[in-house]
C-alpha positions, 0 to 999 in steps of 0.5 A: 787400695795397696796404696792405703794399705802401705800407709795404714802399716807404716802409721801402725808401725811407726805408732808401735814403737814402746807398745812391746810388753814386758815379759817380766812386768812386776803388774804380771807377777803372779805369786801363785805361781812360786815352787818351793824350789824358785826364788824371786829376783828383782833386777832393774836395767836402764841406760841414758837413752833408747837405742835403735841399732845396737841394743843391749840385754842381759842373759841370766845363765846357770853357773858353769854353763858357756856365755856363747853355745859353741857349735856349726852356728855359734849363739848366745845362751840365752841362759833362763832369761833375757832382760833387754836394757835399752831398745827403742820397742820397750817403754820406759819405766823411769822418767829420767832415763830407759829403763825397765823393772824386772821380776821373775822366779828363777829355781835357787841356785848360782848364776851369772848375768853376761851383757850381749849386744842384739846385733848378730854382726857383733860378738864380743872379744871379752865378757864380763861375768857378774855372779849371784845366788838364788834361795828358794822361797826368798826374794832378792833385789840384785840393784840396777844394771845401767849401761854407762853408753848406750847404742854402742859396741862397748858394754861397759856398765855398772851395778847401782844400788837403787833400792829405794827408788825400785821398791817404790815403783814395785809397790806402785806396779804390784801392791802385793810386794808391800808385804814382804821383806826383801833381801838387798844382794846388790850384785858386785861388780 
């Protein structure tokens, strides 16, 4: 019997792999859900190929606030979201490389989104910091951030206007979009 049990957990978890949802889905948007004070950000993050080792996700932190919470056990500030780039769990939404599509309201503001490497033996000696604003009741496209290599130490990447592309697949994701304007803010590296 615990010999059927192990082969039915290994055939689930193996079968797993890119069923994780995606917390910031453009088909999970709700607009009911916009305050008067939040504004809407659309960001895509993609790298060549999945990776299973040395993952990498974005944090979108409050300006002035640290990359890394200084206490007894150093962490990363997660900041008021996380974005994952790259890990083999999450499906991809392109055909030609990994890649998600993210939508989520975040309150306006000034923030700053710092790359971080999902591996807790890694810690960064240098961060790069990229700077954006959030207005309320106004939506934002902020470009795609791709890793230049995946599943490495390094987290080089760059800010690639894909507008056209993305808002294609947002409309397909959510046809609520088609009818609202959205700002190009291309994040500048």
């Amino acid at each position: 019997m615990f010999k059927y049990i192990s082969v039915l957990a290994l055939i689930i978890s193996l079968t797993s792999c890119g069923l994780y949802s995606k917390k910031y889905s453009p088909e999970s948007f709700d607009f009911n859900k916009l305050k008067n004070t939040d504004g809407i950000i659309i960001i895509s993050t993609g790298a060549r190929e999945k990776c299973y080792s040395f993952a990498t996700e974005i944090s979108l932190i409050k300006k002035g606030e640290p990359y890394i919470d200084k206490g007894i056990y150093s962490s990363y500030n997660t900041g008021v979201a996380s974005l994952n780039i790259d890990a083999y769990v999450y499906e991809s939404d392109y055909s030609d490389h990994q890649g998600i599509l993210h939508v989520l309201t975040i309150p306006a503001g000034e923030y700053y989104i710092a790359p971080r490497i999902l591996n807790p033996y890694v810690s960064p000696s240098k961060v790069d910091k990229l700077y954006f604003s959030v207005r309320s009741r106004e939506i934002s496209y902020l470009g795609e951030f791709f890793l230049d290599a995946s599943c490495g130490v390094s987290t080089k990447y760059g800010v690639r206007d894909k507008y056209a592309r993305d808002r294609k697949l947002l409309e397909k994701l959510n046809p609520k979009f088609k009818k609202y304007d959205i700002n190009v803010n291309i994040i500048q590296h």
